[in-house]
N, C-alpha and C positions, 0 to 999 in steps of 0.2 A: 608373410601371412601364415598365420597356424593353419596347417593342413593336416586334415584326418579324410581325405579324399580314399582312403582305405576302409574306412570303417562306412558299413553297409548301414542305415535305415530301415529295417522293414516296414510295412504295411503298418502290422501292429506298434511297432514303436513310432511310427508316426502320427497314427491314431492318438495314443495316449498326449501327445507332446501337443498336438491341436486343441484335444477337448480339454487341458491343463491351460492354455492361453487363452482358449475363449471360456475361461468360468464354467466349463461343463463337465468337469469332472468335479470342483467341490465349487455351489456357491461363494463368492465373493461378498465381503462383507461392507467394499467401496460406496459409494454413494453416484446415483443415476450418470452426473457429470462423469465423473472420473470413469466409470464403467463404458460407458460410448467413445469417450477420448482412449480408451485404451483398446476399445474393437476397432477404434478406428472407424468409428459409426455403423448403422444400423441401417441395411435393405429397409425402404419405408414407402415404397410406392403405393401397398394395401395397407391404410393409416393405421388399423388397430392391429397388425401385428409384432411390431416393436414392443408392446406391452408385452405379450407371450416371452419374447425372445429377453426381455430383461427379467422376467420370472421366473425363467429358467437358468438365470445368471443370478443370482444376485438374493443374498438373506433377508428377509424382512421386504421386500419389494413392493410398493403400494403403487398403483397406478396416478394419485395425486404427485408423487415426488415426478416424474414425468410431467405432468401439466404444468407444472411448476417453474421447470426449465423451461418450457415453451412459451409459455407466457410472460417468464420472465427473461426471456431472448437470452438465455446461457446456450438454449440449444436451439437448432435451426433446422428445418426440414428445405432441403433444396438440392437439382438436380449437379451431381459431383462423378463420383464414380463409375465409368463403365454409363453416364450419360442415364442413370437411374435414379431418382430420388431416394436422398437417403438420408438420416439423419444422424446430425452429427453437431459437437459442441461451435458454438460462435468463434472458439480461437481457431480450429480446426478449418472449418469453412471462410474465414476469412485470408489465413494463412495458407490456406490449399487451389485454393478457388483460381490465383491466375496462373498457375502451374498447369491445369486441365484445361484453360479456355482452347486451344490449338485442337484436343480432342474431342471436348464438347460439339465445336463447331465441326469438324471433320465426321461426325458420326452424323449429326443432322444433315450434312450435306449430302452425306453417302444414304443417305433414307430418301430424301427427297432432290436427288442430284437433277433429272430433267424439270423439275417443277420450280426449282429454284436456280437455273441456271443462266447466268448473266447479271445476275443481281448482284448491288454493289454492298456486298457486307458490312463497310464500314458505314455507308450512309442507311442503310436501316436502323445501326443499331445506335448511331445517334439521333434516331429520330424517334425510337424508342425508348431513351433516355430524357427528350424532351417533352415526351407524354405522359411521364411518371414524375416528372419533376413536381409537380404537383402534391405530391406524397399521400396520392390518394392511391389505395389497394385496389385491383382491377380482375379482373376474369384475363384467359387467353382471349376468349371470343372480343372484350371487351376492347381489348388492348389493339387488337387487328381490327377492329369496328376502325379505330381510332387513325388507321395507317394505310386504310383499303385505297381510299383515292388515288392514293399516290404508288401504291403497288398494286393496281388489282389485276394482274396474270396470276400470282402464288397464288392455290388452294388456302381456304383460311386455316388450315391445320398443320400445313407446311410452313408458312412465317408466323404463326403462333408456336409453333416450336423452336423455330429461326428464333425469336427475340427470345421467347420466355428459359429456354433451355439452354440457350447458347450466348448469344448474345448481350444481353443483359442481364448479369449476375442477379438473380431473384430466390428469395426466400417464400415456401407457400406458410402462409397467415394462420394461427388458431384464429377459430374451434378447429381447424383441419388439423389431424392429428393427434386430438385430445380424447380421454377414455370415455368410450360408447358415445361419441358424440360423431354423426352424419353432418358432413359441411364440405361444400365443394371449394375448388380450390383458386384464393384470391392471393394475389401474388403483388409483390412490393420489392423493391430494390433491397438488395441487403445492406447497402451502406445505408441507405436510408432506415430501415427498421433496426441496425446492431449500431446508428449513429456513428458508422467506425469505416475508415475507408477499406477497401480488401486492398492487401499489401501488394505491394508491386512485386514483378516477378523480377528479382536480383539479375545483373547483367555478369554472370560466372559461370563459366563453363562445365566447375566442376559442380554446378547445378544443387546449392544446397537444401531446397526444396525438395526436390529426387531423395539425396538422403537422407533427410527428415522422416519422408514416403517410406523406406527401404527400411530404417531402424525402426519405424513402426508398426509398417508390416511384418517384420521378424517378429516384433515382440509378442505380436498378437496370433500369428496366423504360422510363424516356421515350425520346426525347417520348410524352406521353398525354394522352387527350384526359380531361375528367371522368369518361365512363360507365366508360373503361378500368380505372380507379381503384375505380369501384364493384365493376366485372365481379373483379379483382383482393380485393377483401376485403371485400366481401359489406356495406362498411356504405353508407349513402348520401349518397353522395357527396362528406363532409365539408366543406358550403360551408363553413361560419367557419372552416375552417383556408384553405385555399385564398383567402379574402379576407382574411384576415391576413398570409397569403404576398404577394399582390399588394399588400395596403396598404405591406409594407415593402421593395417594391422586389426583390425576392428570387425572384419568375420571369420567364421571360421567352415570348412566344408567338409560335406558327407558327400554319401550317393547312396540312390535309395535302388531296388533290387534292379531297375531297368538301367541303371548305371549314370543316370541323371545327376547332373551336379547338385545336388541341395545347399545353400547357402544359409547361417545363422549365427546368432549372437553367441558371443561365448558361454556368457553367465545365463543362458534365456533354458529354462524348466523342459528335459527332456525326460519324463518320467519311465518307470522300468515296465517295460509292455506287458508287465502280467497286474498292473495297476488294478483293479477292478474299478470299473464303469458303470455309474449309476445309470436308470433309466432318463432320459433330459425327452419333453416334447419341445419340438423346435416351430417357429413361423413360417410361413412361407415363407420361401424367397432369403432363407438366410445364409449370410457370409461363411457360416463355420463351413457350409457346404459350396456357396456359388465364388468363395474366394480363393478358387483354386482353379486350375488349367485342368489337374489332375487330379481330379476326386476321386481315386481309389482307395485313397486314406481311410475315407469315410462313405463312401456310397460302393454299391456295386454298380459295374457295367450297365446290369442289364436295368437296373432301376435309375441309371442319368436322366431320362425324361422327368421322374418325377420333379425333379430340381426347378427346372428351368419351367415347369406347367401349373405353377403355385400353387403344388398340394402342399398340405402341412404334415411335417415328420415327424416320427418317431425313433429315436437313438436306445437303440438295445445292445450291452459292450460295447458301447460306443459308435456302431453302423445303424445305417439308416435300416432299420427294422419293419419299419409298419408306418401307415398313414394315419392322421385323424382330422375330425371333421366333427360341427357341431349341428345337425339338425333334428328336429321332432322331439327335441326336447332331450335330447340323450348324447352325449361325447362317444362317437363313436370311434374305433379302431381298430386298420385293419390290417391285420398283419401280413408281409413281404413271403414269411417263409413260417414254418410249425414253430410255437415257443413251448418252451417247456414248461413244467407247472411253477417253479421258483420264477421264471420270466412274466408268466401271466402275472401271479402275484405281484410283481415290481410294478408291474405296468396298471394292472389297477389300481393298486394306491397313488401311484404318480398321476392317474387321469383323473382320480376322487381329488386333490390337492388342486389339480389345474382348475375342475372344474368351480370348487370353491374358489378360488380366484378369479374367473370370471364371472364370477355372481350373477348369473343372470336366473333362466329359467330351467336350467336342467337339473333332471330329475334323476338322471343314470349314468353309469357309464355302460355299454356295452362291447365286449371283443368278436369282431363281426368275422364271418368264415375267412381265413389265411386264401392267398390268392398261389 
């Protein structure tokens, strides 16, 4: 296997090599599909901010090329990664989908372990499968209405998460997910709404699903170290795909300054760390940030919470800079640390651009006192 286990990583040249795979250092001129197949999809639990995060990816970006794919089932909103909804194209979710059931279930278990204990997993979730046959779209509530008789110990929130998130492979329905549209979330089997069964999981130890995982996460999110990988989709770790990677010669490794093994593709965009970094506003909740074990790349320490507490960022040189937020009629943003005047300037033009994008009612942008 080509070894560069010598050659160091920094900070910044990993910074650069991130915001080059996710589209944020130059728009991508791809089309909605191919731009989410290549993130690897899109954090989508707060439905309208996938819109942001492909407007900040992507030339020309209208919020209808989105609706489009959802309605017309190329792309899927449903719970996959890390047991978070997210969205992501129809070959993706169906090809990925019985790779995560082991964790899906395990994560819901580990949330409601006494509430759901002794329960016989397989017969709920055929019994949730015989209440959707029907190929009518349903509510959580609607679905556990449907199943209470015959399990009524589980909280209704605890086996509505059981069936809807785990057990029963389900996609949530437009309008949920569609631009400026409120619509709570009805849910449907995905074989049934993508008409296509979800692929079986291969009986191969060297786990070709895992590599698939492994090559696409590279392409989108490296260099990464193992945990990254895990931090990113919630399975663990997938060694046999990763040594079947290295057994065929097919990654290559750094280390980044804490002497971490970083793993990546050969040919995959490691740009020269003096790259300059446009300003990018990001969505809550997104990948270029939460897809990583070790966000030093791109966040500071001392701002990790914002990540995970779905404030929306700001990327100045490529770090998480500043928060924004839209009320009283004005985009507001609030800066992490002092910017200078070439930084302010960046940042107001790019929040005047956002805010004509989401055409609604604002009237301003404001830069509200640094914290």
């Amino acid at each position: 296997m080509p070894e560069h286990a010598t050659t160091v990583l920094d900070t910044r040249a990993l910074n650069r090599a991130t915001l080059a795979r996710q589209h944020l250092l130059t728009r991508a001129d791809s089309s909605v599909t191919e731009a989410v197949a290549h993130l690897c999809g899109l954090q989508a639990q707060e439905p309208q901010e996938p819109f942001t995060g492909l407007w900040s990816r992507l030339s020309g970006f209208a919020p209808g090329q989105l609706d489009d794919a959802l309605t017309g089932r190329t792309m899927v909103r449903t719970h996959l990664m890390r047991r978070t909804v997210h969205l992501v194209t129809a070959a993706d979710a169906l090809a990925w989908r019985a790779r995560h059931d082991t964790m899906l279930r395990g994560r819901v278990l580990g949330t409601y372990r006494r509430e759901l204990a002794g329960i016989d997993l397989d017969e709920v979730a055929a019994a949730g499968r015989a209440v959707m046959s029907d190929q009518q779209p349903r509510t959580m509530s609607e679905l556990v209405r449907a199943l209470e008789d015959r399990w009524p110990g589980p909280p209704r929130r605890a086996l509505g998460e059981l069936l809807v998130a785990a057990l029963v492979p389900m996609v949530q329905l437009p309008p949920r997910g569609l631009w400026q549209q409120s619509a709570g979330v009805r849910n449907l089997p995905m074989a049934t709404w993508l008409e296509r069964d979800i692929d079986p999981l291969p009986a191969d130890a060297a786990d070709p699903v895992g590599q698939q995982l492994l090559r696409r996460y590279l392409t989108a999110y490296g260099p990464a170290a193992g945990a990254d990988l895990r931090a990113w989709c919630g399975l663990a770790g997938l060694p046999a795909a990763v040594k079947a990677a290295r057994a065929r010669d097919e990654l290559v490794v750094f280390r980044d300054e804490r002497g971490r093994e970083l793993l990546d593709l050969p040919d995959a965009p490691r740009p020269d760390p003096d790259t300059p970094a446009p300003v990018r506003f990001l969505p809550a909740f997104d990948n270029a940030i939460l897809g990583y074990h070790d966000r030093s790349r791109i966040i500071d320490t001392a701002h990790l919470g914002l990540s995970v507490a779905g404030h929306r960022t700001v990327l100045v040189d490529g770090r998480v800079t500043a928060t924004w937020t839209v009320r009283d009629h004005r985009l507001h943003v609030s800066p992490l640390r002092p910017l200078t005047a070439p930084e302010e300037d960046a940042v107001h033009a790019e929040a005047w651009d956002l805010a004509a994008f989401l055409d609604g009612d604002i009237e301003g942008v404001q830069l509200d006192a640094g914290s």
